[in-house]
Backbone as JSON, one array per atom type, in Angstrom:
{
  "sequence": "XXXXXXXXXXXXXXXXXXXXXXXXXXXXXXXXXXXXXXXXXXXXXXXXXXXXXXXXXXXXXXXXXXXXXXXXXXXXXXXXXXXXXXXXXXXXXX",
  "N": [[181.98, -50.27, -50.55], [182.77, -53.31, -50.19], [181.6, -56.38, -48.82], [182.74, -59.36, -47.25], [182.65, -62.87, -47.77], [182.33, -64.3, -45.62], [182.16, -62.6, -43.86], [179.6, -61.52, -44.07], [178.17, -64.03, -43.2], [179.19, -64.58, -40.67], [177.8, -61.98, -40.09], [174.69, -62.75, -40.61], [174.35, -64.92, -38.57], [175.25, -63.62, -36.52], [172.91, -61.86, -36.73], [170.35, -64.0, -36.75], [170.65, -65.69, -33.77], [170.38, -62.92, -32.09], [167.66, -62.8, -32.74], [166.24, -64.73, -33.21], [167.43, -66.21, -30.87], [167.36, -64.68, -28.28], [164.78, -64.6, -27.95], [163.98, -67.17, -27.56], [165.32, -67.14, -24.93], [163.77, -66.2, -22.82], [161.87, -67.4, -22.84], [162.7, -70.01, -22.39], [163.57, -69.22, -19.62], [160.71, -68.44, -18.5], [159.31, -70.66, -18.31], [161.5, -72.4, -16.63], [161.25, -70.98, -14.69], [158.22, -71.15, -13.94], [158.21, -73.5, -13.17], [159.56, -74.06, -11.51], [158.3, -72.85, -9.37], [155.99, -75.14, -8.98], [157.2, -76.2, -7.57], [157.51, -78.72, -5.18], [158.52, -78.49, -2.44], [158.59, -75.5, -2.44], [155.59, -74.98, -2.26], [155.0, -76.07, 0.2], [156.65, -74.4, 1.98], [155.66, -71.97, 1.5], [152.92, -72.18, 2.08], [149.2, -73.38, 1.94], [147.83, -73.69, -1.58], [147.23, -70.04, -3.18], [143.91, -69.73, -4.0], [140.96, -69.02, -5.59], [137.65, -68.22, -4.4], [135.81, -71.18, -3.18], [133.44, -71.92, -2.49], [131.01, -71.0, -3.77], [130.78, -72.46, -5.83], [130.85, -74.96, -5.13], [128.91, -74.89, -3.0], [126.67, -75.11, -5.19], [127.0, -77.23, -6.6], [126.33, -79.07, -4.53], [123.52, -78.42, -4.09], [122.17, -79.08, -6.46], [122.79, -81.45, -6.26], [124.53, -83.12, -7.56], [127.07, -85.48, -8.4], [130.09, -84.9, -6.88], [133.44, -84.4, -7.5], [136.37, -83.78, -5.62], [139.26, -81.72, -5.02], [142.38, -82.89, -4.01], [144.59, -80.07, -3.81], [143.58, -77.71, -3.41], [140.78, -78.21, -2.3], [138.64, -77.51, -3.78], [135.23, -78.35, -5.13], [134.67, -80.37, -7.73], [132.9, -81.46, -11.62], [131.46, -84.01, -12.25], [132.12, -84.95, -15.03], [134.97, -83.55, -15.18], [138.34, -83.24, -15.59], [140.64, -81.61, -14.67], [141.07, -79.68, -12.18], [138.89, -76.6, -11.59], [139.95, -74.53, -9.63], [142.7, -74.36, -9.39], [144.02, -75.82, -11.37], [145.23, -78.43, -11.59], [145.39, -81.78, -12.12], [142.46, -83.83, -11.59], [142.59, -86.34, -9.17], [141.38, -89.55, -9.57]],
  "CA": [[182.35, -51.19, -49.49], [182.67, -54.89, -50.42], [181.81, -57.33, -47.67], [183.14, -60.9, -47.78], [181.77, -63.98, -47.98], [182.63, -64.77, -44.17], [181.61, -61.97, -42.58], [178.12, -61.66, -44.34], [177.79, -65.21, -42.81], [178.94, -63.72, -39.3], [176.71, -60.74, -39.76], [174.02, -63.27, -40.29], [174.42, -65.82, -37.64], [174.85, -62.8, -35.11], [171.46, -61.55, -36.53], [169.73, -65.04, -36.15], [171.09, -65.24, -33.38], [169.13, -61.91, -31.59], [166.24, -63.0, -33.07], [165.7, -66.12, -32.03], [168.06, -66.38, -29.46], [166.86, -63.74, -27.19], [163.3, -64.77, -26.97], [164.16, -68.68, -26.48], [165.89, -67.57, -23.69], [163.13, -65.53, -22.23], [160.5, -68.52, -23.17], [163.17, -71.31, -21.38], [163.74, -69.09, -18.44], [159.73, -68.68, -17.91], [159.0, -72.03, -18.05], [162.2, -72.83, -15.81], [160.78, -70.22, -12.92], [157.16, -71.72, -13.88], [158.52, -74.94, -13.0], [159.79, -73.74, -9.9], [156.87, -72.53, -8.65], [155.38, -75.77, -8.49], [157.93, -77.79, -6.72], [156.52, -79.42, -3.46], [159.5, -77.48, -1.44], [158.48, -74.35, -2.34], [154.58, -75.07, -1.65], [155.46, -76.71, 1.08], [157.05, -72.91, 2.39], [154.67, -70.86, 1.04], [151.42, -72.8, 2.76], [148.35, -73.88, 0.68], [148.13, -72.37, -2.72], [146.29, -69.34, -2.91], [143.41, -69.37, -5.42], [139.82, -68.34, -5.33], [136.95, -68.5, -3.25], [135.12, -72.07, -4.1], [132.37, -71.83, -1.88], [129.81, -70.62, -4.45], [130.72, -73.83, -6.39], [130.75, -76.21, -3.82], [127.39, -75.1, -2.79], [126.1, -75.27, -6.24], [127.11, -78.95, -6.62], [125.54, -79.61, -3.18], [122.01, -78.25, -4.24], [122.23, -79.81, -7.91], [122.76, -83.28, -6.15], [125.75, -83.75, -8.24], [128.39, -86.04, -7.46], [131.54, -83.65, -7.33], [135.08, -84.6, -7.41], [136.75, -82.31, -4.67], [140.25, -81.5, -5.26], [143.26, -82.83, -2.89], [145.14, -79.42, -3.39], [142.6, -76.81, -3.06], [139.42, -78.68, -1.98], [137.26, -77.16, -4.53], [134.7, -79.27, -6.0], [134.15, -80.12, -9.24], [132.32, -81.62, -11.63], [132.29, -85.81, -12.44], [133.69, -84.96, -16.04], [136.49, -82.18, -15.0], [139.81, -83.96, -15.97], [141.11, -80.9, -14.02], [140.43, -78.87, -10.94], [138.72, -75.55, -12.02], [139.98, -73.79, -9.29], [144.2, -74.65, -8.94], [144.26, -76.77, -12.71], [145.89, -79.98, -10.91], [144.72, -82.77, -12.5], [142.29, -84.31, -10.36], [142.67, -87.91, -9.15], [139.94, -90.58, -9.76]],
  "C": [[181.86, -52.59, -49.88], [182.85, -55.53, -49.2], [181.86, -58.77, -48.23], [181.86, -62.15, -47.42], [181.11, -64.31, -46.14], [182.22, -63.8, -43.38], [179.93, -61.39, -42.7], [177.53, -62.99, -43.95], [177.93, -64.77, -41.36], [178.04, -62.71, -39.22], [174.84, -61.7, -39.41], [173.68, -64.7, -39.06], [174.11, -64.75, -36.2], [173.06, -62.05, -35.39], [170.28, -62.78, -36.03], [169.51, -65.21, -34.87], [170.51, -64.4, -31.49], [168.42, -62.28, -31.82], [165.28, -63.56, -32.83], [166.07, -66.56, -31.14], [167.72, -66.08, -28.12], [164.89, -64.23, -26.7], [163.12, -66.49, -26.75], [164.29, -68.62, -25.47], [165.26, -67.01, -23.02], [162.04, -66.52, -21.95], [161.02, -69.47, -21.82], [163.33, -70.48, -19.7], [162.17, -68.85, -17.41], [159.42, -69.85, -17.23], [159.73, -72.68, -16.92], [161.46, -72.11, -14.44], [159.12, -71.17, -12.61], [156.97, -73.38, -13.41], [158.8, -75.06, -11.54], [159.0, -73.53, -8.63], [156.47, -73.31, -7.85], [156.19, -76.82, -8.19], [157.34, -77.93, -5.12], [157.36, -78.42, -2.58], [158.68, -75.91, -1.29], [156.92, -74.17, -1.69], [154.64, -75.48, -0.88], [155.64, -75.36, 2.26], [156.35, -71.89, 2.05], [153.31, -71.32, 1.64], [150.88, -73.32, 1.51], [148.35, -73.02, -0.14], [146.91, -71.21, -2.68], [145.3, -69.5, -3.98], [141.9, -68.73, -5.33], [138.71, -69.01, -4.51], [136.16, -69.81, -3.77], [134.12, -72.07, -3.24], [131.28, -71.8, -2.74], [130.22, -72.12, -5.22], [130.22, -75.11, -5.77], [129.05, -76.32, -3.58], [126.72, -75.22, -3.87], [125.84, -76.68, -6.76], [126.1, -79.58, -5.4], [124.23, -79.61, -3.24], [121.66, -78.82, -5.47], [121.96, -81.27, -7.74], [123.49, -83.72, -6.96], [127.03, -84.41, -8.13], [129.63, -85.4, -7.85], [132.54, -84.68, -6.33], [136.03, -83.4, -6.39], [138.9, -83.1, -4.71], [141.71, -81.46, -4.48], [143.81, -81.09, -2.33], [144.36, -78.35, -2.79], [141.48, -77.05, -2.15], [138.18, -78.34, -2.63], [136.95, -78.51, -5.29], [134.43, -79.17, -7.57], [133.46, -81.58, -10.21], [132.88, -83.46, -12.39], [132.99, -85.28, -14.02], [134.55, -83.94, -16.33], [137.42, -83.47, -14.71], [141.12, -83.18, -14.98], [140.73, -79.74, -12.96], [140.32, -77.43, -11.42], [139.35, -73.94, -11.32], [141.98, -73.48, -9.57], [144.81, -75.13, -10.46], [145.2, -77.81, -12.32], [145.29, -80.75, -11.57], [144.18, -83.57, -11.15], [142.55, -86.26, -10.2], [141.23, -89.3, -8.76], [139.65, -91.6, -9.59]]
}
């Protein structure tokens, strides 16, 4: 069995193809839902975000005497050089 020029070029394009095709489109459709997530609408309908308990932090900063950065979305505190909120990862604002 002799295969041609042209369809050993189709055989490989449809293998490419699968290969890398299939998990781009698994990567772009995460990222698209992960994107979704965090649109204001949807938090907005869903309430505040859920995340963990910051209490034990909070009070930790409080007895340290450390000036903490507290976090619009969440309200957890954190610490003067967190770039990002430990509890939610929002960037905090300064």
């Amino acid at each position: 069995m002799v295969i041609s020029t042209a369809e050993l070029a189709f055989r490989l394009l449809v293998y490419l193809c699968v290969l890398v095709g299939a998990p781009l489109f698994f990567v772009a459709m995460f990222r698209l839902m992960d994107y979704a997530a965090h649109e204001t609408l949807v938090e907005q309908f869903s309430g505040q975000r859920a995340g963990r308990d910051t209490g034990q932090l909070n009070a930790y900063f409080r007895q340290a005497a450390v000036e903490a950065t507290s976090c619009d979305i969440c309200g957890a505190a954190n610490g003067p050089d967190y770039t990002y909120c430990h509890n939610c990862q929002e960037r905090l604002q300064r």
